[in-house]
Each structure stands twice: as C-alpha cells, then as structure tokens.
GUPA-11105 format. One record per residue (C-alpha): residue in one letter; y, z, x. Coordinates in steps of 0.25 Angstrom, whole numbers, plus 5000, padded with zeros to 4 digits. Layout:
aYZX...
***
This chain:
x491849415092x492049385107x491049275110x491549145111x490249065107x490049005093x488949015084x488148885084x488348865069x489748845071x490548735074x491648755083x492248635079x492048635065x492748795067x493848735071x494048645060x493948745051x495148815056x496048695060x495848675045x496648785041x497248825054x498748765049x498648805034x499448925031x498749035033x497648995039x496649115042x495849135031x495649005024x495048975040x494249105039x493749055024x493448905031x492448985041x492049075028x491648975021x490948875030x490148995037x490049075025x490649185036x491449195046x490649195059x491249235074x491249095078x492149055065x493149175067x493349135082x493749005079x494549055067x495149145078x495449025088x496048935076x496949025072x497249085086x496949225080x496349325090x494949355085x494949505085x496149495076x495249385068x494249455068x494949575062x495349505051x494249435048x493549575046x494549625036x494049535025x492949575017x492249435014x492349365026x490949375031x490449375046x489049345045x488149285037x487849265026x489449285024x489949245011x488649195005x488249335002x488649404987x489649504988x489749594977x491049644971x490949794971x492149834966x492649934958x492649874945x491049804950x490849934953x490749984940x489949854934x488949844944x489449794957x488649884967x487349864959x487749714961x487849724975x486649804977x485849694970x486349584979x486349644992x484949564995x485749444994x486849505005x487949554994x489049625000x489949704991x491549664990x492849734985x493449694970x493349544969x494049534956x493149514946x493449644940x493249584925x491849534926x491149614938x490349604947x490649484957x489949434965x490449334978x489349254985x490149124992x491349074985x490749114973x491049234963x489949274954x489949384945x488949474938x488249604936x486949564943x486449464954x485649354946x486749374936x487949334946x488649204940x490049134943x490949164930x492549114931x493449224932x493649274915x494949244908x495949334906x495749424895x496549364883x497649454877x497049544867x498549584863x499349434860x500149484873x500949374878x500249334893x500949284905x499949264916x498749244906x499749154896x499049024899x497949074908x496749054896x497048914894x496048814897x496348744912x497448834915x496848844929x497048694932x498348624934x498348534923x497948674914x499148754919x500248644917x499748614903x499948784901x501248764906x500848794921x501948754930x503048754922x503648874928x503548814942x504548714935x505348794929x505548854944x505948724951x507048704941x507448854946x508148904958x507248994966x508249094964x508149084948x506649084949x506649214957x507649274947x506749234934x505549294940x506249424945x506949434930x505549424924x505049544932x503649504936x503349584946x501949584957x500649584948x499849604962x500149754962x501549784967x502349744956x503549684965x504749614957x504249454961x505549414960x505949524970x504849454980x505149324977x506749344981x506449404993x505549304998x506649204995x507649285001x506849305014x507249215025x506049145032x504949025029x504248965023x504049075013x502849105006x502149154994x500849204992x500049244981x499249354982x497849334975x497049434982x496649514971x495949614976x496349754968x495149784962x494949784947x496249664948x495749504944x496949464937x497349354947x495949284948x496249264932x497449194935x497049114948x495749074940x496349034926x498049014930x498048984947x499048894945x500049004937x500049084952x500248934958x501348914951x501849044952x501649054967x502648914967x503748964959x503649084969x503848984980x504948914974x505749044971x505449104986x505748964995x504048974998x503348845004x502148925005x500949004996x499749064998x498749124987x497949224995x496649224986x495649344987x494349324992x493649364981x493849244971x493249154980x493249024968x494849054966x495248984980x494748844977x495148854963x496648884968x496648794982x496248664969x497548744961x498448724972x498048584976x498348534963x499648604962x500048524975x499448394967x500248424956x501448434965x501548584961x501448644975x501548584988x502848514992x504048474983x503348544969x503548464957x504448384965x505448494970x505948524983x504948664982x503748664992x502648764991x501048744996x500048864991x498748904999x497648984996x497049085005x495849165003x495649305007x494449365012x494249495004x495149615008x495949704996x497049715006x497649595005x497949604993x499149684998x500249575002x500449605018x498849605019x498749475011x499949415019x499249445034x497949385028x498649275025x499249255040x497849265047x498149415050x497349545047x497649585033x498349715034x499549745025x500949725032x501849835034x503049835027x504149785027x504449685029x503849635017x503249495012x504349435006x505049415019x503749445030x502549395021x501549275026x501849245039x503149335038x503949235028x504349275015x503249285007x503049324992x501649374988x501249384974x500249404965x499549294958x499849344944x501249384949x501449234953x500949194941x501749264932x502849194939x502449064935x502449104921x503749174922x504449054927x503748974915x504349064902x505249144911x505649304914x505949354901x504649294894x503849374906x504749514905x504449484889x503049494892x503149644896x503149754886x504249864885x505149854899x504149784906x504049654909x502949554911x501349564911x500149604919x498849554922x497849674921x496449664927x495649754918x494149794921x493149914923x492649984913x493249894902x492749804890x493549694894x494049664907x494949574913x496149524916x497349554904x498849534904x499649634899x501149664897x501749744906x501849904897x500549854892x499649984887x498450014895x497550084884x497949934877x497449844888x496149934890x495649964875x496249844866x496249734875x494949764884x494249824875x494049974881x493250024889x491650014886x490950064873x490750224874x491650244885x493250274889x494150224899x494250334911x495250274919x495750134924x496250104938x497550014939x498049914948x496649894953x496350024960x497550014966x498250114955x497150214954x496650284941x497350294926x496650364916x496750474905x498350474899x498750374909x497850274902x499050274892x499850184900x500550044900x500149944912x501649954918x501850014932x503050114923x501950154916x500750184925x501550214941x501850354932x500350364932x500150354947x499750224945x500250064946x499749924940x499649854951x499049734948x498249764937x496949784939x496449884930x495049954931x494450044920x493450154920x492850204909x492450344907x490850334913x491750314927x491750404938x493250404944x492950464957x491950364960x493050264954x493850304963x492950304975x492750154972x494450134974x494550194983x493350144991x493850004988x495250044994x494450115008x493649965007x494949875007x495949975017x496549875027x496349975037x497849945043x498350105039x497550215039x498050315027x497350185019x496150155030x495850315029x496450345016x495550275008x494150295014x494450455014x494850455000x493750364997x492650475005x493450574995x493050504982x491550474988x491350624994x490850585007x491950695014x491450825012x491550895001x492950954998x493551054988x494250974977x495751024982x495450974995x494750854990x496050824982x497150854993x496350775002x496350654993x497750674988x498250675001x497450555007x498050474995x499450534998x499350495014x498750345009x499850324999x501150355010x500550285020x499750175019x500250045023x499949965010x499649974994x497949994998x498150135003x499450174994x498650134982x497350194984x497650334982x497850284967x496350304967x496250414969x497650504965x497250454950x495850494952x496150634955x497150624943x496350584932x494950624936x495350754943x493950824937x492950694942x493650724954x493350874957x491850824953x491850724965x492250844974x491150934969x490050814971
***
C-alpha cells in the first residue's frame, strides 16, 4: 500500500470523479467505497488511494477499515464470485454441501444473510438467489408474511398483504401517510407524549422506551440533529425488517418523518445491510418519490418541517448492528462500538443528537400516530402492551415471519400457527433473540414471548428471531456453530470478547486438550462470567447465553462431548 503508481486499467481521472461525486453528500465513505465496488467489481490499491486522498483519510487508517467488512473484495474476480450463506439456520438445510458444490466457480461462504425462511442464499453481483443446489439457484421475492392463523388483530402487518402496498400510490390508498398528518397538526411535544403513552419500546433488541429516546434528543442542545434507521439485520435466525422494507418501506419512511418532526431532525439515514443487495435501489426510488410527493425534503406537505433521508449500504459486518459501531461506519471511521457515555441521543452521528431505531420500531410509530396509543397498548394481551414481529425458522413446518401480541404463548406460535416441528420428530429446543438469547428448552418451552416472562429463564427477546431445533439436533454442535459465529463477528476492540469467544468456541469443538468435565465446566462458566463484566458492548455480554443455557438444559450431551 506504499506505492504510489496506478494500475494501467485505472483512470486517475475518472477516480477522481467518482469520489467528487459523493465527496459533499453526508456521509460519504461508503457509497464512494460502493462507487469503486461496483465499477471494479473490487476495490483495487489504486481505487483505495484515491478514495484516501478524496476524502483526506490516511491510508492505513483506510485501509483498516476497508478490511473489517466482509464483502468488500480486494481482488478479482471481487464480487462476481457466489458467496454462500452458511449460517446457522443454512447450516441445517444444506448450506456447506451448497458451498462445497460451487467452490469450482469461486464460492466463498458468508455469515447469516437473512433468508432464514427459505435457505440457502446465495449472492453472486447484486443479485440474491436462493436454493438447495447449484443448477437449481433462482431469484424469488422475499415470501409474505405469514397470515395470522389466530384472527389477531396486526399493527405492523395490518396492511402489509395488500396489493401495491410497496408503492406510493399503494400506501396512501391503505391509509399510508395519514399519521404523518396527523403529526403536523400536533406539537412536537404532543407527539412525543402519544408515542411514550403507547409504550412501544426498541423492536431491534433493547427494548428502550421510544418516547424516552426521542425526548432526550429533543432536549439535547446542538444541530442539526439526526435520525437513523437501523436496518442492518444481521442477528441470525432475524428477517423481519426485510418483510417490512420489501412489502411496507414507506411505513419506516413515514415513521422515520414523524421521528424528525417530534425530535427538531433535518437529517436521516437508513444504514441498510449488505446482504440484501436489490433493497437499496428499491428504497433510493421510495425516497425519491416521497420527495416528488412533497413528503420528505423541504417544507413537508407544505409546513415549515424539513427532513432529507439517504440510504447507506454496509458492507457485511454483525457488529454494526450495535448503534455506536453502526454510527462510526456511518462517519467514515473504523466500526468499533463507542464507549459509553456519553450516548447517541446527545453524541450520536457526527456527535449531534441523534435517535437510532429499528426499522419495525419506526414503523410501528407510523401506525401508532395513524389510530393512536390506546388502540397499540389494546393490542397487547394481559399487562402488556403492543405486538411483535417474530422471525421463526429451523426445524419448523412453517417458517416465517408472525406478529404476535405481546404475552402471546410460545407452545401456541410454534404447534398451531407453524405447524410443528416435522412428522416423527419433537421440538428440542429454540434459541431466542437470534442467538443472541441462548437456548430455551424442556419446561421453559412453557412460556409467553414477554421479557417478564422469559429474563426469569436466563433468557431475553431481543428482537425476535426465533430458531428451533428438533430432537435429531446435536446441541453441543449447535452450540459450537454460535458460538463460532460470535468468534467470526468479534470487533476485536476488547479482549474478554476477542478471546472470549474463540476459547469458548475451542471448548465446544474439543481442540484444547482434553479436560475432566469439572474442569471443563469451571473453565467455561468462568470465561462466560469474565466476558459478561467486561466487555465493552452487547456481542461479548450476550454470547455466554450460548453456552450458560447449553450446560443447563443439556448437561448429559455435554459430559458426552468431554469424554469424546
């Protein structure tokens, strides 16, 4: 990287243009990275140096950066080349035999890409195929949500079946943009206290009061403030939000507008995950006819309220799905989580106030300002107010995505509405919030999808990703896979994370040497203990989940790995 002589199949000039076309957008690094992507089909020394001297970025620090993301290639043939989801759901429908049969063509393997529902995805370009063998890879839009089994009443998925619902003229004629309207006739004041008296809280996982978030970002001094929309969904086992960016975008525009108008925010950003590569121009054409339509831009629907959106596309890393990491990726800067505090509502992009939330989190709030907080806390069942999009797949008849009340029974969702799991066997366990929560199994299958109800458990939600496994399952090697996946995606920034991980993962696949089993344990109890005190984000707190529920429930498949 210290030579200073370019390639002969670049243009020097046409570099330059590249990154003179983004170089005064908002956040320009990536789309510039993307431009160089794209046109190359990788990202070659000569590319990143002039990247580098565009943006005035030193070329180490570049070049770090660069290297953290897992899809941006550095030689050919780049992004040409099939990658193959192995993630843990692939995994158990055929993902490695996938990738084994395509590494004559350069296949690569890739973390969860969110097709969870209908495996085994495959990325070759900017194109998302999926199948269970090579000459049988085809492009299929993303499945519909599941209907409700139960004649539940919806929020998110009220609308979202209805024919052109992903078009503008298709949301305004189901009532699209009426809560926007409603806003606007509302101080911002008024609309932050409807949305805190509905109680919705974060869908992305940590469950934070919105109304909280939003207040305090109003109450922050400094401009011009900001909200992003965090649609990097990378937990794996979780798709709901490519449901809702596919089949409802405008629902998380409208949401993300009345987010700005109750926080003072001129400015938005939808950081989108690498990994549905069709989604980016699909929303870039949302958001350009939204401006056309005087629905975002300057002056909205004729008011004195200004707000302009942009879409930026990540580049593959499980990390910046965490809000500080998501934040410094979007500034150009190395994606590590921020320390904190201070925190995001008054130090988020570019240190403004910023509010970060979940795309079904900010779609919810458009329908909340639509029918208001008492109809949304109605939806919930006993104390508990509101719904959930659960992501559901594994070893399960009917996969998908299903939005249930808050309280809503497990054993319900699992064995009426998808059907069970497949003739001749039994359900084992599930994970919950992705992997992120660990194991449930035995009695505590017995429960109701509410945080009340599962934290007890040693568990959480999280955002809702749900995996099952049937009783053919070996847990431990269940557990490996986590728990690998977690060593994969470490940032690296803290070492009871960095090391944490990859030593409990050598424990699961036995390449220490061999221990006694109550050494064994202690050992894995107390690398778990040291990761959940001292790591310095949710990665390395949550991954012990793994592996405290595995030696729980499965105490005998354990003391079986130990002897092997």
């Amino acid at each position: 990287m210290t030579e200073r002589a370019v390639a002969p199949e670049h243009d020097v000039n046409a570099d330059a243009e590249i990154v003179a076309r983004w170089k005064n957008e908002p956040a320009p690094l990536l789309p510039v990275l993307h431009a160089f992507h794209d046109r190359d089909g990788y990202l070659s020394k000569a590319s990143i140096r002039a990247v580098s001297e565009g943006l005035r970025i030193p070329i180490a620090e570049l070049w770090g950066t660069v290297t953290f993301y897992h899809h941006f290639s550095r030689e050919a043939p780049g992004k040409s080349a099939p990658r193959v989801c192995t993630g843990n759901v692939c995994c158990l429908k055929g993902g490695n035999e996938l990738l084994e049969e395509m590494k004559a063509d350069g296949a690569t393997p890739m973390p969860c890409s969110g097709r969870c529902d209908e495996p085994v995805p495959v990325i070759i370009g900017d194109k998302m195929l999926v199948g269970l063998k090579a000459d049988q890879l085809e492009h299929r839009p993303t499945p519909l949500p599941v209907p409700n089994p139960g004649g539940i009443e919806e929020c998110i998925f009220s609308a979202i079946r209805e024919p052109g619902r992903n078009t503008l003229d298709g949301y305004q004629r189901t009532e699209g943009y009426a809560g926007l309207k409603r806003t606007l006739q509302m101080t911002p004041e008024e609309v932050i206290q409807l949305i805190t008296d509905s109680k919705l809280a974060g869908r992305g996982g940590a469950g934070f009061p919105t109304g909280v978030k939003w207040k305090a970002v109003a109450d922050a001094p400094g401009s011009p403030k900001v909200i992003v929309c965090n649609a990097d969904e990378g937990e794996p086992g979780c798709f709901k939000d490519r449901a809702i960016m596919d089949y409802d975008p405008y629902a998380m525009i409208e949401g993300m507008t009345i987010a700005a108008y109750a926080t003072g925010a001129t400015l938005g950003f939808i950081y989108l995950r690498y990994e549905y590569p069709e989604m980016a121009a699909s929303l870039e054409k949302c958001i350009a006819d939204a401006q056309a339509a005087n629905l975002l831009g300057d002056n909205i629907l004729g008011s004195n309220v200004s707000f302009h959106l942009y879409v930026r596309r990540g580049a593959g890393a499980y990390i910046c799905g965490e809000e500080g990491s998501l934040l410094n990726s979007l500034e150009g800067k190395h994606p590590f989580p921020r320390n904190k505090p201070p925190f995001p509502v008054t130090h988020g992009f570019n240190d403004k106030p910023t509010a970060v939330n979940n795309v079904e989190t900010l779609a919810s709030a458009a329908h909340i300002m639509r029918k208001g907080a008492d109809w949304y806390r109605s939806l919930g069942l006993g104390d508990h107010a509101g719904t959930k999009v659960i992501s559901l797949s594994g070893d399960i008849q009917r996969p998908g995505n299903y939005e249930v009340p808050f309280g809503f029974s497990l054993q319900t969702l699992l064995n009426e509405w998808a059907g069970g799991p497949y003739e001749g066997r039994k359900i084992q366990a599930v994970t919950m919030a992705g992997l992120s929560g660990g194991f449930l199994a035995g009695d505590d299958l017995d429960i109701t999808l509410d945080d009340a109800c599962i934290r007890p458990r040693g568990s959480f939600l999280g955002a809702g990703g749900i995996i099952v496994f049937d009783d053919s399952r070996d847990m431990v090697e269940v557990a490996h896979g986590a728990m690998e996946f977690f060593a994969h995606e470490s940032c690296g920034k803290c070492f009871p994370c960095r090391i944490g991980t990859q030593r409990l993962t050598e424990r699961l696949n036995g390449d220490t040497s061999k221990l006694e089993l109550s050494d064994w344990l202690d050992e894995v109890r107390d690398i778990g203990d040291v990761m959940r005190a001292t790591s310095a984000c949710g990665l390395g707190m949550a991954a012990p989940h793994v592996t405290d529920s595995l030696l729980r429930y499965f105490p005998e498949q354990v003391e079986a790995h130990t002897k092997r």
